[in-house]
C-alpha positions as CSV (number, residue, x, y, z in Angstrom):
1,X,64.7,85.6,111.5
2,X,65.3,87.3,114.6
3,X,66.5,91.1,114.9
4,X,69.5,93.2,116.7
5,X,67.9,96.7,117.6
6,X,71.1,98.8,117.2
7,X,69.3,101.6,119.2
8,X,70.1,104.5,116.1
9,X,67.1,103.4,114.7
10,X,68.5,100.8,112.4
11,X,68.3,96.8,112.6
12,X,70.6,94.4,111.6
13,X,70.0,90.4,111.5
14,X,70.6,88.3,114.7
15,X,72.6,86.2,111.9
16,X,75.6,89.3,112.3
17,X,75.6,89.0,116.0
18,X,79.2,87.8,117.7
19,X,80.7,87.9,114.1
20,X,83.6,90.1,114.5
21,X,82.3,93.0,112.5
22,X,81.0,96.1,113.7
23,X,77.1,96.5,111.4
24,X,76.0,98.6,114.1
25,X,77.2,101.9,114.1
26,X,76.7,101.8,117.9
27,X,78.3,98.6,118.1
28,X,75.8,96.9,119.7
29,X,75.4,93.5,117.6
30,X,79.2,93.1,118.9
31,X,78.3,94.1,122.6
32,X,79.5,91.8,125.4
33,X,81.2,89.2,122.7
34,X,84.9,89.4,123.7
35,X,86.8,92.3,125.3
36,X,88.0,94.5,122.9
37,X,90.4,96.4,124.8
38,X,92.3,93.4,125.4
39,X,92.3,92.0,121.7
40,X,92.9,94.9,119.5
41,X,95.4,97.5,122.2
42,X,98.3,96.5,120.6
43,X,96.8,96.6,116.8
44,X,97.8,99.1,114.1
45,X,96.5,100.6,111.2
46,X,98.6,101.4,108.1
47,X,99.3,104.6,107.0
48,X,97.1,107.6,106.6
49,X,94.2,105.3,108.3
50,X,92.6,105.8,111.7
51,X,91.5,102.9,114.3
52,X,88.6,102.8,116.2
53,X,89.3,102.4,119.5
54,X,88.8,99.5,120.8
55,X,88.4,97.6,117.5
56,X,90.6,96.2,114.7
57,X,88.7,98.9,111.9
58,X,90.7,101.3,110.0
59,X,89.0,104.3,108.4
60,X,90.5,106.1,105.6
61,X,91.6,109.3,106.1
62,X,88.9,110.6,103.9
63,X,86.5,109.4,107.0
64,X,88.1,111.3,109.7
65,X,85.7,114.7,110.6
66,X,83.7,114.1,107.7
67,X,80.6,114.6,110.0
68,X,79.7,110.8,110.1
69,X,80.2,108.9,112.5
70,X,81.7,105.1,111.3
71,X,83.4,104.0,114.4
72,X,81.1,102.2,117.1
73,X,82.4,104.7,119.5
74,X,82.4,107.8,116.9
75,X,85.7,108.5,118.0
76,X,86.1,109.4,114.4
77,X,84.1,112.6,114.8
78,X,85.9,113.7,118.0
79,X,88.2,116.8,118.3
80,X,88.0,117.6,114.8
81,X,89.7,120.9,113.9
82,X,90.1,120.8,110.1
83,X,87.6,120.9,107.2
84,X,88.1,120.6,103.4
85,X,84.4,122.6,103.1
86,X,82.7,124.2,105.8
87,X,82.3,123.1,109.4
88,X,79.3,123.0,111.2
89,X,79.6,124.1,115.0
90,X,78.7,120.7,115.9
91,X,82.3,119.9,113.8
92,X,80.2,119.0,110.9
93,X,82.1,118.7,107.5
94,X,80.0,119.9,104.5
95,X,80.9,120.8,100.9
96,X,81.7,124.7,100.8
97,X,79.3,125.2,98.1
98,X,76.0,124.3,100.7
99,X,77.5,127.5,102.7
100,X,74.7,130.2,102.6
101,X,72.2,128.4,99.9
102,X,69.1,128.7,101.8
103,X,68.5,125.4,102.9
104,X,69.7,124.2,106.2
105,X,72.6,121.6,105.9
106,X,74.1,121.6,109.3
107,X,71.8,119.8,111.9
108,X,72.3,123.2,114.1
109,X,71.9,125.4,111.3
110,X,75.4,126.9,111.3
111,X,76.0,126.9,107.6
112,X,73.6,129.2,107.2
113,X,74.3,132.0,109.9
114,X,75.6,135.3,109.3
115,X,75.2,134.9,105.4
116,X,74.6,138.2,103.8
117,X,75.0,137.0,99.9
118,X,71.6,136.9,97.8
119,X,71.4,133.5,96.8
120,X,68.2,132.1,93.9
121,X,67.7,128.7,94.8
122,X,65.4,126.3,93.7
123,X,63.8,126.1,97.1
124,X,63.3,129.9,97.2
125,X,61.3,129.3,94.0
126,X,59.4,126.6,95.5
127,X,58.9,129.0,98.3
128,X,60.3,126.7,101.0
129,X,62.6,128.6,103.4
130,X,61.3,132.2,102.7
131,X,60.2,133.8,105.8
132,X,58.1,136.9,106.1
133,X,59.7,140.3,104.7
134,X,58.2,142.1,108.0
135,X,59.7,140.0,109.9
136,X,63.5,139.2,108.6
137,X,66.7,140.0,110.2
138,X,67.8,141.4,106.5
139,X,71.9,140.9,107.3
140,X,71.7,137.5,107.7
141,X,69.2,136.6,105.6
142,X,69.7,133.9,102.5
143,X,66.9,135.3,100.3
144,X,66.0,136.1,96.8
145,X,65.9,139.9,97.3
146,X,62.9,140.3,94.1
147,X,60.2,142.5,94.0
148,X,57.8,140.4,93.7
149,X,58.5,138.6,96.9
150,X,58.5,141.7,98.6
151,X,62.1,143.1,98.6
152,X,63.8,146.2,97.4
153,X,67.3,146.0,96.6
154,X,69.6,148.8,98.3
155,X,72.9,149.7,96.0
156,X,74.8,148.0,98.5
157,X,72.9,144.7,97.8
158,X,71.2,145.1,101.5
159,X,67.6,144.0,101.1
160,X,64.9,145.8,102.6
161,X,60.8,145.2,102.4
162,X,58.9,147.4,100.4
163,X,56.9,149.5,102.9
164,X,60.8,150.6,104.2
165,X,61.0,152.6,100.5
166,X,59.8,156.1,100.4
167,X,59.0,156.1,104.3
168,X,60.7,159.0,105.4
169,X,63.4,157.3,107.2
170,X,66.9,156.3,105.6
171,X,67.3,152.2,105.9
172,X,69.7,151.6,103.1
173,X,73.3,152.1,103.7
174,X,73.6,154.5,101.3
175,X,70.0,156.3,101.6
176,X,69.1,155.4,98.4
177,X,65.2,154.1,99.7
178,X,64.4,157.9,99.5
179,X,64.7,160.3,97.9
180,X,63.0,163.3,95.5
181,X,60.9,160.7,93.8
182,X,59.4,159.8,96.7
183,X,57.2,162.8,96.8
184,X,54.9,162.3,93.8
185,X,52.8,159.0,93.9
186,X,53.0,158.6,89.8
187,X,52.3,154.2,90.2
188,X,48.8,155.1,88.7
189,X,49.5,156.3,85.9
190,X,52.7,154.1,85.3
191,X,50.5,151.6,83.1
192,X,51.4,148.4,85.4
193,X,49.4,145.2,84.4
194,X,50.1,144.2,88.0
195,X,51.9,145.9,90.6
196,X,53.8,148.9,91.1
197,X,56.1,150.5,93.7
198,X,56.9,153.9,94.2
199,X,61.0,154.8,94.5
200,X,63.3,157.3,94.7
201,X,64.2,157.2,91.1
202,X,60.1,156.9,90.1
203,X,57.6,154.2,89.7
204,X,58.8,150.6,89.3
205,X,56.4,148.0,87.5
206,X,57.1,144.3,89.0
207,X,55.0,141.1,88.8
208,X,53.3,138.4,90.9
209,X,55.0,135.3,91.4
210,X,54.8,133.2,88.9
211,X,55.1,136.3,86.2
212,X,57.5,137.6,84.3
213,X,58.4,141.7,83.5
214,X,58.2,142.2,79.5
215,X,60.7,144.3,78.4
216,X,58.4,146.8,77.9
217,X,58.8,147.2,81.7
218,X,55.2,147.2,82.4
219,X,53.7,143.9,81.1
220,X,53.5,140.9,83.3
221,X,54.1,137.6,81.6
222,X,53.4,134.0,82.4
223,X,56.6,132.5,83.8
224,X,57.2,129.1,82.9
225,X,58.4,127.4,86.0
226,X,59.2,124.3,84.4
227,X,61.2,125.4,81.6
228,X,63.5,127.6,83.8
229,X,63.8,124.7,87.2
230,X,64.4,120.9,85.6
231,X,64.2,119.8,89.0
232,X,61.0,121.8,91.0
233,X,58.9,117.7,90.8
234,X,60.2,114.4,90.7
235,X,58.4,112.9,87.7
236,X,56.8,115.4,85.8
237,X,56.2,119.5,85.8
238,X,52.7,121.2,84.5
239,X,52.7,124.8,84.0
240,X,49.9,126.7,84.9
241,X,49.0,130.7,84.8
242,X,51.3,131.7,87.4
243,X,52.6,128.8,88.5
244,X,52.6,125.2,88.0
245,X,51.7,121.6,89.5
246,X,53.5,118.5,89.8
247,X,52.4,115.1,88.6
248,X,53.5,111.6,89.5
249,X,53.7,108.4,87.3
250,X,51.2,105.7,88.2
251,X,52.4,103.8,91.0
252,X,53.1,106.5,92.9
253,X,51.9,109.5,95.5
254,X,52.2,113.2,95.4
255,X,53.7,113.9,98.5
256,X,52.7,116.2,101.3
257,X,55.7,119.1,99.7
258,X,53.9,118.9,96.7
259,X,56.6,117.9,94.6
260,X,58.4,114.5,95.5
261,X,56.9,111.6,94.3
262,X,56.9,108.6,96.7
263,X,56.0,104.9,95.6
264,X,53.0,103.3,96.6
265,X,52.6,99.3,96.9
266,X,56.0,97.7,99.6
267,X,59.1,98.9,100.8
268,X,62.0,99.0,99.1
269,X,64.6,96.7,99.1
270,X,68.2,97.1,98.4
271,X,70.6,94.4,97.5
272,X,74.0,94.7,97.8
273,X,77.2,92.9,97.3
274,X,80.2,93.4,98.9
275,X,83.0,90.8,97.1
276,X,82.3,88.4,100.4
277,X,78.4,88.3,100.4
278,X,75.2,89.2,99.6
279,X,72.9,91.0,101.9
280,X,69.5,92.6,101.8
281,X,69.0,96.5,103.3
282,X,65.0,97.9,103.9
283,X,64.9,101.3,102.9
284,X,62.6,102.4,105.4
285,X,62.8,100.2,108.4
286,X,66.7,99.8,108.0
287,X,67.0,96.4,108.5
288,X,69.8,94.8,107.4
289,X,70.3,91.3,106.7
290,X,72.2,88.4,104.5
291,X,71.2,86.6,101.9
292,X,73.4,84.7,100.9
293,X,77.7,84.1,100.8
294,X,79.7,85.2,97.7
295,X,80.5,81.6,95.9
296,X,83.9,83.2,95.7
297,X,83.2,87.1,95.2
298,X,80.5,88.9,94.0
299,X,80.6,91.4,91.8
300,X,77.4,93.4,90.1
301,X,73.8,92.2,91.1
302,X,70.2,92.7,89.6
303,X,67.3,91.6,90.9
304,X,64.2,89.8,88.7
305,X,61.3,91.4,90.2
306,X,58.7,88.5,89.2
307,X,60.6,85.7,91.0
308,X,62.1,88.1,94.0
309,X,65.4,86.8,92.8
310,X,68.8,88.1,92.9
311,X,71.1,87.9,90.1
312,X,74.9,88.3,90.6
313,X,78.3,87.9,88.9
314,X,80.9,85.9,90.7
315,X,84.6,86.0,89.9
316,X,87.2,83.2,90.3
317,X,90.5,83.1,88.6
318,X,89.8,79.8,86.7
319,X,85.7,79.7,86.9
320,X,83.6,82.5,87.1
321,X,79.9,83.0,87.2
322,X,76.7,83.6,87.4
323,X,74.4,82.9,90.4
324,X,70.5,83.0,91.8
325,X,68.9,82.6,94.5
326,X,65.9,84.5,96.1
327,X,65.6,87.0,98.9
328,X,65.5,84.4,101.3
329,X,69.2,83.1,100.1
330,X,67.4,79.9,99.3
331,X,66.7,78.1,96.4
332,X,70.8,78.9,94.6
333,X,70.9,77.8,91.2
334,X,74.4,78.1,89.2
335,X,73.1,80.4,85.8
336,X,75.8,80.4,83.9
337,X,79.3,78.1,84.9
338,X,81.5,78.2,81.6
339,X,82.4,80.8,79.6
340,X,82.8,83.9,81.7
341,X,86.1,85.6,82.4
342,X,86.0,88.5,84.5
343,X,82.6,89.3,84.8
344,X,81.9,92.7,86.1
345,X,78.3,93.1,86.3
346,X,75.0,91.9,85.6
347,X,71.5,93.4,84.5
348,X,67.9,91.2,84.1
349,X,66.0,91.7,81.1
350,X,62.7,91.4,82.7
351,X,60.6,91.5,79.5
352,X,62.3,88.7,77.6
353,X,63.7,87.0,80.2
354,X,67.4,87.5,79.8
355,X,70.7,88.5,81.7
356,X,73.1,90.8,80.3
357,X,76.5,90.2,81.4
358,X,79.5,92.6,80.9
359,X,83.1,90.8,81.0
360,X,86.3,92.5,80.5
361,X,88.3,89.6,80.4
362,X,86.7,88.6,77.2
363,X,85.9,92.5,76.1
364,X,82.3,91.3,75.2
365,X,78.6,91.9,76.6
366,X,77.3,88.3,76.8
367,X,73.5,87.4,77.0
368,X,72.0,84.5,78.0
369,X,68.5,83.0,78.6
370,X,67.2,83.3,81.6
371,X,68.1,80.0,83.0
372,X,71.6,79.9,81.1
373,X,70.6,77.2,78.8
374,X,71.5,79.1,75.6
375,X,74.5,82.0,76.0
376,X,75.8,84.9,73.0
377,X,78.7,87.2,72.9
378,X,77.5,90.6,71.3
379,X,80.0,93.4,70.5
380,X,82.8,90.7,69.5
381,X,86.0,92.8,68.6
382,X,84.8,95.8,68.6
383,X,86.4,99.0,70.7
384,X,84.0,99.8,72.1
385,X,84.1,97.3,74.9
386,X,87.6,97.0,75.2
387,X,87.4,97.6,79.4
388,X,83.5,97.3,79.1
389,X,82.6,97.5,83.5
390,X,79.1,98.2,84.3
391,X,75.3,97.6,82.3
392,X,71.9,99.1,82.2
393,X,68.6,98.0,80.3
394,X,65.6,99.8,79.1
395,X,63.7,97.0,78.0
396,X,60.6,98.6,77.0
397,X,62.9,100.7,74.4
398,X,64.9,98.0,73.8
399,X,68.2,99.6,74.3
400,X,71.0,99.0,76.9
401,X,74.0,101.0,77.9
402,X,77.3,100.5,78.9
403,X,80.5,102.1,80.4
404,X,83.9,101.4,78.8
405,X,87.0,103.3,80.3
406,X,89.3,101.6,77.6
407,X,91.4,103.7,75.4
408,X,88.4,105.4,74.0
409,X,86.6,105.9,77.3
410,X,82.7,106.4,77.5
411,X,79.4,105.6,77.7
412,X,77.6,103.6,75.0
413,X,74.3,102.4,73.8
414,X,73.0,99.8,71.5
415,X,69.8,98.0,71.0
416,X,69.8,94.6,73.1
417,X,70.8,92.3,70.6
418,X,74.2,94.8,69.9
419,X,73.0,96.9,67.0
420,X,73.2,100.5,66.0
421,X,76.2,101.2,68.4
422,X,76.2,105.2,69.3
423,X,78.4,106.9,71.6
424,X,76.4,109.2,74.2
425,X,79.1,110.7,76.6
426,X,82.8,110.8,75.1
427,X,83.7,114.4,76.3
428,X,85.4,114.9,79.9
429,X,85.1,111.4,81.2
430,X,87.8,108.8,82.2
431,X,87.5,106.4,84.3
432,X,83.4,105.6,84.1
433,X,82.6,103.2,86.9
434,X,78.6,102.5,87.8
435,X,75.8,103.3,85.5
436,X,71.8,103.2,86.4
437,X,69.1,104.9,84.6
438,X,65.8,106.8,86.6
439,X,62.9,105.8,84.0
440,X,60.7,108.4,85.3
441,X,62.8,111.3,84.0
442,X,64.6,108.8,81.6
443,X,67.9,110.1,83.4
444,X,71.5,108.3,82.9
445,X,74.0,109.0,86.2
446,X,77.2,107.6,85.6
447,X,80.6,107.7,87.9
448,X,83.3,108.4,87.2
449,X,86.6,107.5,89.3
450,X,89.3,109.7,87.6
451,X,87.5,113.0,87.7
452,X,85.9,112.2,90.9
453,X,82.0,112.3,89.9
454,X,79.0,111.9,89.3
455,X,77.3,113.0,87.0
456,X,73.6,112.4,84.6
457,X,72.8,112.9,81.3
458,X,68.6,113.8,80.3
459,X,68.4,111.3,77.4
460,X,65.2,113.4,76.7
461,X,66.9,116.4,75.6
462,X,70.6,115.4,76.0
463,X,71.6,118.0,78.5
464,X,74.3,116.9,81.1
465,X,75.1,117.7,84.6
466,X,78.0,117.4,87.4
467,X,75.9,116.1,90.2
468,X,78.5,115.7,92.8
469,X,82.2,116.5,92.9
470,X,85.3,115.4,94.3
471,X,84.7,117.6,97.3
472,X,82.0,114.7,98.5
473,X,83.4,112.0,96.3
474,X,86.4,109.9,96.2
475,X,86.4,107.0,94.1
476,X,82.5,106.3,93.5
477,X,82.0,102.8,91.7
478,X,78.1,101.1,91.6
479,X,75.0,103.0,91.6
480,X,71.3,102.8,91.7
481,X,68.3,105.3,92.0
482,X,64.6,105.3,93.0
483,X,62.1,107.9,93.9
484,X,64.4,111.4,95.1
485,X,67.4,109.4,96.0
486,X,70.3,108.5,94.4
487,X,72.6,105.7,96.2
488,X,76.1,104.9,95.3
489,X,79.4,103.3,96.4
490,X,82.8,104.9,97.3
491,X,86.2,102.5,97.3
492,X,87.9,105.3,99.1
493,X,85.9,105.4,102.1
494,X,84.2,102.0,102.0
495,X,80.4,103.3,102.1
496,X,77.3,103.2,100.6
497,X,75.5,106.8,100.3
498,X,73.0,108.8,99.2
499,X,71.3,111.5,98.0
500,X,68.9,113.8,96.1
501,X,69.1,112.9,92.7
502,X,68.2,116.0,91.5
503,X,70.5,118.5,93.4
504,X,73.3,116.4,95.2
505,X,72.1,117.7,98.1
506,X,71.3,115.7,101.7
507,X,74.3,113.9,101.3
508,X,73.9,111.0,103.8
509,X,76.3,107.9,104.4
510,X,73.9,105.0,104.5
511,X,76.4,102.1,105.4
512,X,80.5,101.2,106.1
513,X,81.6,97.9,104.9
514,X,85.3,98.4,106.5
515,X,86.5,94.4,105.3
516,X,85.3,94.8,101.8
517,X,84.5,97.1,99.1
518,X,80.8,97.4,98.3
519,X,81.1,96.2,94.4
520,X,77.3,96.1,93.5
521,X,74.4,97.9,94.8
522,X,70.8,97.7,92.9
523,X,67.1,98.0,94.3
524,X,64.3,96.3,94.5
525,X,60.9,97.6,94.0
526,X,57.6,96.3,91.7
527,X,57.7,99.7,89.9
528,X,61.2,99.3,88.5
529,X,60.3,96.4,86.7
530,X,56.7,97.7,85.1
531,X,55.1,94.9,82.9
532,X,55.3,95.6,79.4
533,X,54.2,93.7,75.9
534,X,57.4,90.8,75.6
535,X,57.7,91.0,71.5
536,X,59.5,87.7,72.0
537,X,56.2,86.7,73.1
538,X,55.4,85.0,69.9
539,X,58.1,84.8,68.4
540,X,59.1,81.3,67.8
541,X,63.1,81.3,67.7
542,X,64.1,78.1,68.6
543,X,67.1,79.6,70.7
544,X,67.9,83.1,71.8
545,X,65.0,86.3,71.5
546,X,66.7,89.6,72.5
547,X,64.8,92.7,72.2
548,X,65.8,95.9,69.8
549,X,65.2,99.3,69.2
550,X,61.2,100.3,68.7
551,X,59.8,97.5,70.6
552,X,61.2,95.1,68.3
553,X,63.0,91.6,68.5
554,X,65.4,89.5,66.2
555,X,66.0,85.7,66.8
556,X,69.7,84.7,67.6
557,X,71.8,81.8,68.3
558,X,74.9,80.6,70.3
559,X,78.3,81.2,69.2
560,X,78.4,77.6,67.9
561,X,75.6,77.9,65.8
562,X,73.8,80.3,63.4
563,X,70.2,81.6,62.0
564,X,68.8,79.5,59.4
565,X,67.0,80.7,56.3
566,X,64.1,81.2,58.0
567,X,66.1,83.6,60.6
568,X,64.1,81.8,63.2
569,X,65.6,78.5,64.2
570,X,69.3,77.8,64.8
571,X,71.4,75.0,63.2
572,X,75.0,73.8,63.6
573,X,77.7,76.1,61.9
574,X,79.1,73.6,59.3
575,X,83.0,73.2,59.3
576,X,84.4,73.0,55.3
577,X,87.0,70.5,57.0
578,X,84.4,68.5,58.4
579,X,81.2,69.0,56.2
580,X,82.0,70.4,52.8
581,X,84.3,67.3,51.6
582,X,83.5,65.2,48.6
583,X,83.7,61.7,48.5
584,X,86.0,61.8,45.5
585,X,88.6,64.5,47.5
586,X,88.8,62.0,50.4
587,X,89.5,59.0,48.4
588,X,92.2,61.2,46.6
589,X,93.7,62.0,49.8
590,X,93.3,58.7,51.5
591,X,95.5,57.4,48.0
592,X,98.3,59.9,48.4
593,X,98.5,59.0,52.2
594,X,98.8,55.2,51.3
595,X,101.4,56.0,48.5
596,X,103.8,58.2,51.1
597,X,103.6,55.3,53.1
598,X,104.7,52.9,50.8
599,X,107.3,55.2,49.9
600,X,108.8,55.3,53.4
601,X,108.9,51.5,52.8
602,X,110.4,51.4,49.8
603,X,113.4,53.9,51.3
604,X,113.9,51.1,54.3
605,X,114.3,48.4,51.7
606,X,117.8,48.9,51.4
607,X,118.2,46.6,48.1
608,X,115.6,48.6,45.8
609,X,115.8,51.5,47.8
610,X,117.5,53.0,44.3
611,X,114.3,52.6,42.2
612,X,111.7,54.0,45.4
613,X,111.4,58.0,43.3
614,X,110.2,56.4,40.1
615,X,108.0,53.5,41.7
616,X,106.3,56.6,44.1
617,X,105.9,58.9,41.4
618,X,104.2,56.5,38.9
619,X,101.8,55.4,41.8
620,X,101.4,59.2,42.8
């Protein structure tokens, strides 16, 4: 397959070339195709949408001066004036709330001049942008003004280095770095475990970093970094005296920061469908490519990891799906053809070698094998699923999850074969769209369109957190995550983005699909689909095995049919009219048949018609 360098650093396949659509963001896959000034001059956009020049692509009006640029030209970036957060001097647009935090958001660096607030970051804990107190220009400085970094806080919140206390010279606003107490040197006989500095109000104990001051204002205490900071190391967090270290799962590779955890083994893969087609996106070399055409339009995807096949629901009014094929778009194999409604989305069970399939239409999760042979509805009438939309598996617990934004919105769990239902998230949420789980922090991120969020939930220790906010997000929908990134889709503005799944932070618009919305988004990568013990391994039901909660299974059959006594094998669900009917009871009722009949005969025989109600009754 041949390659269209679209000179940003990106690739898209030769396949895209001459096609009408704009995958470049430069434009260059469309380059020297037609004359666009001709075509498009006298074409307009509707309302609160901009055009390209040049081009028949409207933008929402969400993408105008949002700092990306989505038109091949990037007219959509040009003479911007207005900003809903703060603008960059390069005309930038970035959520208000990355203004002044210490980390530099704004390729120039604007966001964080002239900031005189004393922000505690996580990346001043991790020590990242802290610069030398000699050295800092103290005004404009985004610091944590501590002691034990080296600071002295003046009452007007100025921050000033220690050897600027008790120096003879007045570098507070106020004067308040000297003073009377300045003249006796009492930090020896202060009883510090660890440091001390001498003020204008006395002796001050403070600690190391990495210690805490005991409220006896002299003892220095171990601080537990990873208590306070969820969010200092991507997998997990080891305290240490004075600090702490971080640790990846296997699989993976401490990186050079110390802290982020990068996979070892290929590069990843994402799959994405957007109503029209399937394509393929590497992470790292950014090529982009198609797999394979929508049978009429895909919806969620998953990929089975074993196979390198993809996986995804296709909807049509009268005969929806589900479909296969593998990265290659070859080898397509029709899963599941009868049945489905309105499929929404799809997840593998790569342990026991099912597919989950959510359907609104018919307000059930149905699972089938992994060839479609043998099909279940789970949840049947319950509320639950009344608008059930998107599905996630944790195979190795046996337990999947679910969003519903029905009458009693939320998001759900159950083991795989539908028991134990439990409602995790039923407070402030509305509309819940995508849903995808980070196994190494065993993390839930949901969106939610209503509210205009995202937003995760540690199923560890249940805590929950607004991620991003409608400031950044319009109307997200699908969602996956691996390593530091989190990637989801927006209907408003037609994208595909990213970013750090811990803080929201790095927000980066990864794609534009300006003909369709992006529906289904999921990644591939050996590590997201570790091997595990299959239960069902040896189990010997004769139809359907479905995992459940502590690594167990049950057997279970199509709707047609039902478990036997041995609860292992299926066998036909017997119908009373059909099954349960004595020979006696038919002959009874083939008797009363013959004597209505005769009856009816009788009443058309017009010369004993008189005597037919005592000749029917005596046969009767």
């Amino acid at each position: 397959m041949g390659w269209i360098d679209c000179g940003d650093g990106s690739c898209v396949s030769y396949l895209f070339r001459c096609d009408g659509e704009f995958e470049c963001s430069t434009g260059l896959d469309e380059q020297g195709c037609f004359d666009p000034r001709f075509k498009y001059e006298n074409f307009k956009c509707p309302a609160n949408h901009h055009r390209c020049d040049m081009t028949d692509q409207c933008l929402p009006s969400q993408s105008r001066c949002d700092g990306f640029k989505d038109c091949p030209g990037g007219d959509d970036e040009m003479n911007c004036t207005k900003c809903n957060g703060f603008l960059c001097a390069n005309m930038k647009c970035i959520p208000m709330k990355l203004r002044c935090d210490g980390a530099y958001d704004c390729e120039d660096r604007s966001d964080e001049h002239n900031c005189r607030t004393i922000n505690t970051t996580v990346e001043s804990v991790l020590g990242k942008r802290l610069v030398s107190a000699n050295s800092i220009n103290l005004p404009r400085a985004s610091i944590e003004c501590k002691m034990e970094l080296g600071f002295y806080e003046c009452e007007t919140a100025e921050c000033i280095p220690h050897h600027k206390v008790c120096n003879n010279r007045i570098d507070c606003s106020k004067g308040d770095d000297e003073g009377n107490g300045c003249k006796h040197n009492s930090c020896k006989t202060a009883g510090c475990t660890q440091k001390c500095i001498q003020t204008p109000k006395g002796p001050r104990c403070f600690c190391q970093e990495g210690f805490l001051l005991d409220s006896d204002g002299k003892t220095c205490l171990d601080k537990d970094e990873c208590a306070l900071y969820s969010d200092l190391c991507s997998h997990r967090c080891i305290n240490t005296l004075g600090s702490y270290e971080c640790k990846c799962l296997d699989g993976y590779k401490l990186a050079r920061d110390k802290h982020k955890c990068e996979a070892l083994d290929i590069e990843p893969l994402l799959i994405i469908s957007d109503a029209s087609n399937i394509r393929g996106y590497w992470l790292k070399s950014k090529k982009y490519f198609l797999i394979h055409a929508a049978i009429t339009q895909s919806k969620g995807v998953d990929v089975y990891n074993s196979e390198e096949r993809v996986f995804w629901a296709d909807y049509n009014s009268s005969k929806s799906g589900v479909y296969s094929c593998d990265f290659n778009g070859q080898d397509l194999k029709p899963v599941i053809t009868d049945g489905l409604h309105t499929p929404e989305d799809v997840a593998v069970d790569w342990v026991a070698r099912n597919i989950y399939i959510t359907d609104s239409g018919l307000k059930q999760i149905v699972v089938c094998s992994m060839l479609g042979i043998y099909c279940k509805g789970l949840l049947v009438h319950k509320r639950e699923v009344e608008k059930v939309r998107a599905i996630a598996l944790e195979p190795d617990r046996g337990i999947m999850y679910w969003s519903d934004w029905g009458r009693v919105p939320g998001i759900y769990e159950s083991g795989m074969d539908g028991s134990n239902i439990k409602e995790i998230v039923s407070k402030n949420i509305v509309w819940p769209n995508g849903i995808t789980i980070d196994a190494p922090t065993r993390r839930l991120y949901w969106s939610d369109a209503k509210l205009h969020r995202i937003e995760y939930l540690d199923l560890f220790t249940k805590k929950r957190k607004v991620l991003l906010e409608a400031a950044t997000v319009f109307h997200p929908y699908s969602m996956t995550v691996f390593e530091d990134e989190l990637y989801w889709t927006d209907f408003v503005t037609y994208s595909l983005n990213v970013c750090n799944k811990n803080t929201g932070k790095n927000q980066t618009t990864l794609l534009r699909n300006h003909e369709n919305y992006i529906l289904g988004i999921k990644i591939f990568h050996p590590l997201l689909q570790p091997a595990n013990d299959n239960p069902c391994g040896a189990s010997k039901c004769s139809h359907l095995c479905l995992l459940t909660h502590n690594k167990r299974y049950v057997c279970d059959c199509p709707n047609h049919m039902k478990l036997d006594n041995d609860q292992k094998t299926c066998v036909p669900i017997q119908h009373e009219t059909s099954f349960n009917c004595s020979r006696e009871w038919l002959q009874s009722i083939f008797r009363r048949l013959s004597n209505f009949l005769n009856f009816l005969k009788c009443q058309l025989d017009l010369k004993n018609s008189s005597n037919c109600d005592e000749r029917y009754k005596q046969l009767s």
